[in-house]
C-alpha positions in Angstrom: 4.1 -93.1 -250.8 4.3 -89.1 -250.5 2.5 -88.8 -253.6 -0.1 -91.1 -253.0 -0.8 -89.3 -249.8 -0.8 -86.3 -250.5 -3.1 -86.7 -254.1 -4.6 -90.0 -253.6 -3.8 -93.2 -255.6 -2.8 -97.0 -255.2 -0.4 -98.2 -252.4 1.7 -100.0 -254.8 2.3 -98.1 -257.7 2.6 -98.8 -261.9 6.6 -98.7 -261.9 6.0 -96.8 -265.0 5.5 -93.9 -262.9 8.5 -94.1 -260.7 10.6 -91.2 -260.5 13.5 -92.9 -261.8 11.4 -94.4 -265.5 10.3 -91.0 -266.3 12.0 -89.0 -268.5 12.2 -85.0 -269.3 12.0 -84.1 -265.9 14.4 -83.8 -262.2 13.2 -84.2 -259.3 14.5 -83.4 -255.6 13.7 -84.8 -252.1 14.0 -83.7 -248.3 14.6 -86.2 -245.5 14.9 -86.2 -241.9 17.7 -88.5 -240.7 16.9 -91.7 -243.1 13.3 -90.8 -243.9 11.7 -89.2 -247.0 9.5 -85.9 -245.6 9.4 -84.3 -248.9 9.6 -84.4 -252.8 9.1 -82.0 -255.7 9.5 -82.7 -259.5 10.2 -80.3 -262.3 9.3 -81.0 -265.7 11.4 -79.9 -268.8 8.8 -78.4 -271.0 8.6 -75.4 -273.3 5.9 -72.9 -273.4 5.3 -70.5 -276.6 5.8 -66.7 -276.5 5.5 -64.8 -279.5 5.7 -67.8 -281.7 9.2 -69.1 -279.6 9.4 -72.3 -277.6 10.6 -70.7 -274.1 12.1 -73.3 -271.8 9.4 -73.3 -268.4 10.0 -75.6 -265.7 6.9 -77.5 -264.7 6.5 -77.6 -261.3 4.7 -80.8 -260.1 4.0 -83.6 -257.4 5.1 -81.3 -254.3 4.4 -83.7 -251.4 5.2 -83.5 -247.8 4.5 -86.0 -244.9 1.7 -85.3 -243.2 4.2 -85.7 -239.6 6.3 -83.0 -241.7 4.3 -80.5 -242.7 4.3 -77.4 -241.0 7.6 -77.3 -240.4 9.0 -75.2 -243.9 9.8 -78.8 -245.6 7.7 -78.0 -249.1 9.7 -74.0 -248.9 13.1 -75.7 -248.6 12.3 -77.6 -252.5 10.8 -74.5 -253.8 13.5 -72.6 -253.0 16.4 -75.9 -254.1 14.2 -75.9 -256.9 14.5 -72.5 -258.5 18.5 -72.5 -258.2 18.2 -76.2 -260.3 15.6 -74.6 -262.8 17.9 -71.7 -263.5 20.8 -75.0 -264.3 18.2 -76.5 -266.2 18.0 -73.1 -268.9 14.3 -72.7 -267.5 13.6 -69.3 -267.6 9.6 -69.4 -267.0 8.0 -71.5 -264.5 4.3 -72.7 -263.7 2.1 -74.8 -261.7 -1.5 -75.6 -260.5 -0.8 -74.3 -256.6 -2.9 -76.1 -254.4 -1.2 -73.7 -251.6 -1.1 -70.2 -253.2 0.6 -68.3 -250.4 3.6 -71.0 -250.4 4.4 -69.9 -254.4 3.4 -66.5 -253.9 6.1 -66.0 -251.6 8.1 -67.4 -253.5 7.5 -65.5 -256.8 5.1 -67.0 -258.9 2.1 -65.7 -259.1 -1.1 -66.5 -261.3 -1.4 -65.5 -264.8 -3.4 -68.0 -266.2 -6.4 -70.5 -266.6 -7.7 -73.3 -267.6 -10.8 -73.8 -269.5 -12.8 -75.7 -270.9 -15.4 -76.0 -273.3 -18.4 -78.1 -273.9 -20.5 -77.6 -277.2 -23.5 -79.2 -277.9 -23.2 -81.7 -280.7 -26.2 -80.0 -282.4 -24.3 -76.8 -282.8 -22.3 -78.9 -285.4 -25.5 -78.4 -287.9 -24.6 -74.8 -288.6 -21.5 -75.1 -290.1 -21.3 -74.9 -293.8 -21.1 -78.4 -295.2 -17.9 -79.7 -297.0 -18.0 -80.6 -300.7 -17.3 -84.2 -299.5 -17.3 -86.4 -297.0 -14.8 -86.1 -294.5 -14.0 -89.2 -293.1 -12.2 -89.4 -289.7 -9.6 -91.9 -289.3 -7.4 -93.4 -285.9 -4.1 -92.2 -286.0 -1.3 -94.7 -286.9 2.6 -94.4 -285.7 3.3 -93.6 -289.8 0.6 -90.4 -288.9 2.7 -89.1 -285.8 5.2 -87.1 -287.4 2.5 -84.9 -289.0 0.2 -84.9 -286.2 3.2 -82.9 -284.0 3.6 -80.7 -287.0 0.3 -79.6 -286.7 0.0 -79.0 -283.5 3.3 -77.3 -283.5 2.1 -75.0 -286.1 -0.8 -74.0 -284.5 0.4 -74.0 -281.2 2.8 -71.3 -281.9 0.4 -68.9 -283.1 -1.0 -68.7 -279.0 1.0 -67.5 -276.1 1.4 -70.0 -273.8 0.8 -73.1 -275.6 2.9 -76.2 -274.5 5.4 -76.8 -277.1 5.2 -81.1 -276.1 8.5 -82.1 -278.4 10.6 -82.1 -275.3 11.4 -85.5 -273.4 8.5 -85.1 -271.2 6.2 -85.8 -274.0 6.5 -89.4 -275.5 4.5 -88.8 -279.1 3.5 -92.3 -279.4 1.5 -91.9 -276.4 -0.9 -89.6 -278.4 -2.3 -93.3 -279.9 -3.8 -93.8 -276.9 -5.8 -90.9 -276.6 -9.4 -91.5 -277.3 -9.7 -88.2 -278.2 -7.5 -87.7 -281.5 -9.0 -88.3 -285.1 -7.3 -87.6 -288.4 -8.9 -86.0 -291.7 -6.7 -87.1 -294.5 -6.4 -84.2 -296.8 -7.1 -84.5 -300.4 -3.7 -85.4 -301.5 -3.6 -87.6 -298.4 -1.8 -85.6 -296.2 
């Protein structure tokens, strides 16, 4: 219910996103007598420095009731949540703040971006052409194991990079992407 007030979604819920059938991640709440006023996830994830997985602490889903903001409810998790980070081994923390000051004051600050990229499909034309035909293929679950290899490799060449083999990241969800093709390699790699 906090959630989907605060970031908009359906009144009843997939139970697959339930706190309690998620896995890689801790969460903590505030209440007020028997009510829930406030809650705050961390997910376990790793970020690449220098070609080493760092543990980071993912700071997500900070909601507050909109009778219970105001009143320091979403400063009391930050500040439970760094003490349980620390527990947790995560040295490094981020977030997409929505309320700047609120992390700010707490010690984060930004250091980042996110981009993105469009390129026209025509652009494609000006790269050299292979010496045969590359044929892109779905990914199967036999193709997964190589497909996190990859990425791994390449995501530890660049500095903040999500490592994605801790228990936040479920691999076989990649199949569902619409976005992932496989080349085969000659040998069939």
């Amino acid at each position: 219910r906090l959630a989907r007030l605060a970031f908009g979604g359906p009144r009843e819920p997939d139970p697959q996103v339930l706190w309690s059938n998620q896995k890689g991640w801790h969460g903590l709440v505030a209440e007020e007598g028997t009510a829930l006023v406030g809650e705050l996830k961390v997910c376990d994830y790793r970020q690449f420095f220098g070609g080493s997985a760092v543990p980071m602490g993912g700071v997500a889903s900070v909601a507050v009731d909109p009778h219970a903001r105001g009143r320091g409810v979403a400063t009391a998790l930050i500040d439970a949540a760094l003490p349980a980070m620390r527990e947790h081994g995560q040295v490094i923390s981020a977030l997409y703040p929505s309320v700047t000051p609120a992390y700010r004051s707490r010690g984060w600050e930004q250091t980042g971006n996110y981009e993105r990229v469009k390129i026209r499909p025509e652009l494609f034309a000006m790269l050299a052409k292979p010496s045969s035909p590359v044929v892109l293929e779905r990914p199967g679950p036999d193709d997964l194991p190589a497909l996190r290899d990859a990425y791994l490799r390449f995501a530890s060449t660049v500095d903040r990079m999500l490592d994605r083999s801790t228990a936040s990241f479920e691999l076989k969800d990649v199949l569902d992407l619409d976005v992932v093709e496989i080349a085969p390699g000659p040998d069939g790699s």
